[in-house]
C-alpha positions as CSV (number, residue, x, y, z in Angstrom):
1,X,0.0,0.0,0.0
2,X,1.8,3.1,-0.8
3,X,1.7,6.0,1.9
4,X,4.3,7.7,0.3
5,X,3.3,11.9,1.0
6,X,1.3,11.4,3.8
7,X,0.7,12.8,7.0
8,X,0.5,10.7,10.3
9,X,-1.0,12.7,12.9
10,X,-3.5,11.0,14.8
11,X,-3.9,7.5,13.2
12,X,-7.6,7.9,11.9
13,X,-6.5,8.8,9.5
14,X,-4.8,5.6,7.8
15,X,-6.8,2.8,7.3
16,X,-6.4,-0.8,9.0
17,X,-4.3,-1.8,5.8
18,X,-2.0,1.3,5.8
19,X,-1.2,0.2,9.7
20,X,-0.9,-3.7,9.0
21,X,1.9,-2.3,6.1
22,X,3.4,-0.3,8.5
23,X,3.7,-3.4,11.2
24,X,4.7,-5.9,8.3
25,X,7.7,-3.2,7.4
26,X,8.5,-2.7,10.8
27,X,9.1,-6.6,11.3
28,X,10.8,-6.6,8.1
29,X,13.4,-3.6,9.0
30,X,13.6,-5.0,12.4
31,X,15.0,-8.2,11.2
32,X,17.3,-6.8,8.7
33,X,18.8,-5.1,11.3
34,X,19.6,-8.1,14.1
35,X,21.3,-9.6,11.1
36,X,23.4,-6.5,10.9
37,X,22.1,-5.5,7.8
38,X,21.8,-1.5,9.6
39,X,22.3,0.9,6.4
40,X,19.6,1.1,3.7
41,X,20.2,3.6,1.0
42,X,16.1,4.3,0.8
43,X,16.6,8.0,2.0
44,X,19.9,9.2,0.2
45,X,20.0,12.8,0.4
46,X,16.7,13.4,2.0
47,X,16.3,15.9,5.2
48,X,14.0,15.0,8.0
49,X,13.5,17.9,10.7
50,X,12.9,17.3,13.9
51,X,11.2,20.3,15.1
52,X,10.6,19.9,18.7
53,X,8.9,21.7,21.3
54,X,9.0,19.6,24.4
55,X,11.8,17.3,26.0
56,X,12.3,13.7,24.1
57,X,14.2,11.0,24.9
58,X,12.8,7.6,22.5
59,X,11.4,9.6,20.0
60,X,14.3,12.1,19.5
61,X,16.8,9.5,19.3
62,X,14.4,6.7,17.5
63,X,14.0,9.4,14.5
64,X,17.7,10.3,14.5
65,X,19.1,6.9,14.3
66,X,16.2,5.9,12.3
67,X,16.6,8.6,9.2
68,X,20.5,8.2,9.4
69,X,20.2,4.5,9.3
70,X,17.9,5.0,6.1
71,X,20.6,7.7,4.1
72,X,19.0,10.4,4.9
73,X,20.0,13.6,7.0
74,X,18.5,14.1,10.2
75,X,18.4,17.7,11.7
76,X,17.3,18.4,15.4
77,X,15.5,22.2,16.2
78,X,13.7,23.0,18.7
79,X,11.2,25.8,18.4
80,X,12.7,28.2,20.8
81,X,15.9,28.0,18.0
82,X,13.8,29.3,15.1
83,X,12.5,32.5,14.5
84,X,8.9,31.3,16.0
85,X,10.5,32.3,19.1
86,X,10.3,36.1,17.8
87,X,6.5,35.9,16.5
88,X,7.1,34.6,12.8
89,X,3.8,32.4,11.8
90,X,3.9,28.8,11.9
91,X,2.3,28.7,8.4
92,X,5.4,30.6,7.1
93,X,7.7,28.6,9.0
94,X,6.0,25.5,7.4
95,X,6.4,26.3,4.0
96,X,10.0,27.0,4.7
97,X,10.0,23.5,5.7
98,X,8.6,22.2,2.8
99,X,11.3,23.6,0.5
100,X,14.7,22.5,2.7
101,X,13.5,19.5,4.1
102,X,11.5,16.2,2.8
103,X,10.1,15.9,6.1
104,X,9.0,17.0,9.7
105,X,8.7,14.9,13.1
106,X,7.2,17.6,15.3
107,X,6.4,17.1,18.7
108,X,4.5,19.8,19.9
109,X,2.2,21.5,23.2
110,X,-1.0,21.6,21.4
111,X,-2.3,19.3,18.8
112,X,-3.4,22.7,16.9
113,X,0.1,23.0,15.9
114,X,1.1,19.4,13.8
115,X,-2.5,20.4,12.4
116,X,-1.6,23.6,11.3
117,X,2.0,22.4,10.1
118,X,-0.1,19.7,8.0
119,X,-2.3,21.7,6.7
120,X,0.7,24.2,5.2
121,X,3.6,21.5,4.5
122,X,3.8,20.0,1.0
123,X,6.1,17.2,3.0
124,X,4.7,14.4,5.3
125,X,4.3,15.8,8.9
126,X,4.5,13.0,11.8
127,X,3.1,13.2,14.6
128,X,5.7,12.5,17.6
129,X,4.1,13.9,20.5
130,X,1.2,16.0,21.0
131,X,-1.0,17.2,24.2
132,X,-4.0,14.6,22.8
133,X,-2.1,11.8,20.1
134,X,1.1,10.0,20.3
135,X,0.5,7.6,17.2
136,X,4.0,6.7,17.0
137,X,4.0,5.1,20.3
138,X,0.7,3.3,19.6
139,X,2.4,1.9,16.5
140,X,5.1,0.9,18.0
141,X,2.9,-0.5,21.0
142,X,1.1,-2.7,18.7
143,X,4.2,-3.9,17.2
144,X,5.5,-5.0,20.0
145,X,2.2,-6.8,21.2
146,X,2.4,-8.5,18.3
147,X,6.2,-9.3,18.0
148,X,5.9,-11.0,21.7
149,X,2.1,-12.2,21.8
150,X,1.7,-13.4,18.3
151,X,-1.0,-11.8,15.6
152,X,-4.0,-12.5,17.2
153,X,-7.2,-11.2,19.1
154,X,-5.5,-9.2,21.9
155,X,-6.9,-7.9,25.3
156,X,-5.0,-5.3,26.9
157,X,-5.7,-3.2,29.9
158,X,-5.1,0.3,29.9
159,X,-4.4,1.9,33.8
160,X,-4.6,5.1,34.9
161,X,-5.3,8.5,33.1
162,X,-7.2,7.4,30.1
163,X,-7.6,10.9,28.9
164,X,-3.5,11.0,27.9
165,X,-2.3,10.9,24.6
166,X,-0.9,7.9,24.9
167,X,-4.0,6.3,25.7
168,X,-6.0,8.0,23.3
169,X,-3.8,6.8,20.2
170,X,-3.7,3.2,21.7
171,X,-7.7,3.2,21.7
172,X,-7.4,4.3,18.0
173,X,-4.8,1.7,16.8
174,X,-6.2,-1.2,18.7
175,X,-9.9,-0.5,17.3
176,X,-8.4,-0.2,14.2
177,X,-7.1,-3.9,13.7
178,X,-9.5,-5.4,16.3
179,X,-8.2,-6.1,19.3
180,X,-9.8,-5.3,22.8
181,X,-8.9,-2.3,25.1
182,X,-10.2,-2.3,28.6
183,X,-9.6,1.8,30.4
184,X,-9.7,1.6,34.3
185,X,-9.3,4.9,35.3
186,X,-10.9,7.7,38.0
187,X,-13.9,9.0,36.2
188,X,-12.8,12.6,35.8
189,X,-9.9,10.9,33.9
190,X,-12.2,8.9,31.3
191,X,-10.7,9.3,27.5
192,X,-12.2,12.3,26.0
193,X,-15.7,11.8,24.4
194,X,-14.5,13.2,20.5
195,X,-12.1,10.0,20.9
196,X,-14.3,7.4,22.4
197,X,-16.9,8.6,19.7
198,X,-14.4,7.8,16.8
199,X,-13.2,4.5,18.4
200,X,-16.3,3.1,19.1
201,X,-17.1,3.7,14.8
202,X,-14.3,1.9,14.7
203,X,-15.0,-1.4,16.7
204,X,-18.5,-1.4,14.5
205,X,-15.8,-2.2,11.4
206,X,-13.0,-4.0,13.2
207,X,-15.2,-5.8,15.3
208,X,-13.2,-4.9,19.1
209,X,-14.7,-4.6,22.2
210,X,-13.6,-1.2,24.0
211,X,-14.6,-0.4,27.8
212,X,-13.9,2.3,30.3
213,X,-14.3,1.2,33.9
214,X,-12.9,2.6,37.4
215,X,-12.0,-1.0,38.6
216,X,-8.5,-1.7,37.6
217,X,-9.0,-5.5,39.2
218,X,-11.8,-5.7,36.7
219,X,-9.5,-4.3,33.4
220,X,-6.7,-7.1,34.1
221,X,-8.8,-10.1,34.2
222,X,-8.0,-12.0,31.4
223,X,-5.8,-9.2,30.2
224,X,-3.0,-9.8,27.7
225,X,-1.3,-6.8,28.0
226,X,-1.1,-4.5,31.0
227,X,0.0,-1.2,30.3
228,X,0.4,2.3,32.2
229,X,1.5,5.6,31.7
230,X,2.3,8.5,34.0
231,X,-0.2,10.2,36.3
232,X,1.6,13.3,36.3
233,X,2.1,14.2,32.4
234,X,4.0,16.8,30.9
235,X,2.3,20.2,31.2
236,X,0.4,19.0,34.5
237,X,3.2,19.4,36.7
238,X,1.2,22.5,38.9
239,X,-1.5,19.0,39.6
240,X,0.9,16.5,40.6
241,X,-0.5,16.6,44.0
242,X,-4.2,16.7,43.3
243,X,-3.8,13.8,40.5
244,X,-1.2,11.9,42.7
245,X,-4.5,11.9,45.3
246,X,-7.1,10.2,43.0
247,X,-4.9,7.9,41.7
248,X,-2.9,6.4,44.4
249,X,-3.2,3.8,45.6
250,X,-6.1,1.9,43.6
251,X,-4.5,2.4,40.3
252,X,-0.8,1.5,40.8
253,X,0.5,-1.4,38.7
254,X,1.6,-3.7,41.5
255,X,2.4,-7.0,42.6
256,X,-1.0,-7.0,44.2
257,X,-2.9,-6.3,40.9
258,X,-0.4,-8.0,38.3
259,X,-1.3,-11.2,40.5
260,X,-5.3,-11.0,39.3
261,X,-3.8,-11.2,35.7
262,X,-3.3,-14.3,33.6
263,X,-0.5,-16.0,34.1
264,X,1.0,-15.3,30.8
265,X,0.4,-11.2,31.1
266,X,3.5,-8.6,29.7
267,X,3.5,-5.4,31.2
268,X,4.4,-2.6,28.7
269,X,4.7,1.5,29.4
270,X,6.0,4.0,27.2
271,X,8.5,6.0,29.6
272,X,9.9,8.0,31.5
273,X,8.2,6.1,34.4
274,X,7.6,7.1,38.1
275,X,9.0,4.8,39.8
276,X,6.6,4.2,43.1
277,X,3.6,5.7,41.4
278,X,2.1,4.5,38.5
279,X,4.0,1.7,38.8
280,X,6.2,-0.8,41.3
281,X,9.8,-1.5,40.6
282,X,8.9,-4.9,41.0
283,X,6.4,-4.8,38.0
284,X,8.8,-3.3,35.4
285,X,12.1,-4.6,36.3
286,X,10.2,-8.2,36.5
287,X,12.5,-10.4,33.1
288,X,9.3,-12.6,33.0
289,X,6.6,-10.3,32.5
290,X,8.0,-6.5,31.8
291,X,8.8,-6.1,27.8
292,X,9.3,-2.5,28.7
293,X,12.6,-2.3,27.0
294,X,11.9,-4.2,24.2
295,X,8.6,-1.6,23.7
296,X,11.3,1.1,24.4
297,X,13.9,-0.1,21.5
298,X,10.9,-0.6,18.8
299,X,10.7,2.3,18.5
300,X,14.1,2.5,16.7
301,X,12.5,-0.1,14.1
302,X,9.1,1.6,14.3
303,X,10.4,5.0,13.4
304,X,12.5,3.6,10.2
305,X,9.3,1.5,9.1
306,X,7.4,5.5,9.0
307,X,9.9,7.0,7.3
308,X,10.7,4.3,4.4
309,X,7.0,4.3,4.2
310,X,6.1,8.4,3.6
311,X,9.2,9.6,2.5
């Protein structure tokens, strides 16, 4: 399926056969690459910007490697280094973009702005980060489910704060291909409604089964996958004690709730993790059940499946 010139910004956008390409090339590039086979030519003189406006450790260094790896020429600048910092319009900025560079990774404060960036760019603009999508990480989520689990009809249990980014693009990837998503989160932290409404449209074509409940006990029965994010996300630092309140204890991954799991559980996050909050060190350092850094190094292979694909 070719994807060549197109945007990725929130997933809906791709159909379930454009995501199943970008899994089959991900397993393809990923095995290429444990046989040492680490340089592709694909790219060969092609720029990808990383314009960045908040803090990135996997993503930053995932699209680095990844363009390099691919030929191409990877360039790291964060807003506050380009003349946006002194008032010049983001649509100007884009079409600057769209005549140096073949491509933009922009992780941004308001999903507004990869919008906007689209909506001027002639280039593909990816989506790594924004305040409500992270579909890179859900792609590379679903990878991994799939690389360690197998391709079939999976059940995994969101805990937490459903209404992050990470969660929101998870929902939208999983109903996509069909497998099952239970939320457990306080109700004030419920995914928002414009993405429950567009996931549940979804499971009427893919056939999943997606629920938000407060009982995280309930979410892990018969759970495949157990995953978790931070309580305290990026630009909700002046909450951390407020959210901290309605989310500890009940909704810590823990020995305690791990153990109402099925045997055969993995326990996934997409990092930086708080340690002693969200989740136990005993839950993520655990070799039998924790494929955190496995999850963590997909999204090397992840990032290089993207680019080979749009660029």
């Amino acid at each position: 399926m070719n994807m060549k010139g197109r945007d990725i910004l929130t997933l809906q956008e791709l159909s379930p056969g454009d995501i199943w390409a970008l899994i089959d090339e991900c397993f393809k590039l990923k095995g290429e690459w444990v046989k040492g086979e680490r340089r592709r030519r694909d790219l060969e003189g092609k720029g990808v910007l990383l314009f960045f406006e908040k803090p990135s450790t996997r993503t930053r260094l995932a699209f680095e490697i990844a363009a390099a790896s691919l030929g191409a020429h990877p360039l790291y600048a964060s807003a506050s280094e380009l003349q946006l910092a002194r008032g010049e319009a983001l649509s100007d900025t884009a079409k600057v973009f769209s005549r140096m560079v073949d491509c933009v990774v922009a992780r941004v404060r308001s999903h507004g702005t990869v919008e906007e960036l689209a909506k001027h760019c002639t280039i593909p603009v990816i989506n790594g980060l924004s305040d409500s999508h992270h579909p890179t990480q859900a792609l590379t989520d679903v990878f991994t489910m799939f690389e360690v689990k197998g391709k079939g009809r999976l059940k995994v249990a969101f805990i937490g704060d459903g209404s992050t980014n990470t969660c929101h693009s998870l929902l939208i990837c999983c109903s996509k291909l069909g497998l099952d998503v239970v939320v457990a989160c306080p109700h004030e932290f419920r995914p928002k409604s414009e993405v429950l409404e567009v996931v549940m449209k979804n499971c009427d074509v893919s056939g999943s089964r997606v629920e938000v409940v407060e009982d995280p006990i309930v979410a892990v029965k018969e759970a495949d996958v157990i995953y978790t994010d931070v309580f305290v996300s990026m630009g909700f630092e002046a909450e951390r004690e407020q959210r901290l309140k309605k989310f500890l204890p009940k909704y810590q991954v823990n020995r305690e709730l791990v153990s109402k799991a099925p045997e055969d559980f993995v326990f996934m996050h997409c990092l930086p993790a708080k340690r002693g909050e969200e989740v136990t060190d005993e839950v993520i350092d655990d070799p039998k059940h924790s494929i955190v850094w496995l999850q963590s190094e997909n999204k090397l292979h992840m990032a290089r499946a993207i680019l080979r694909s749009v660029v």
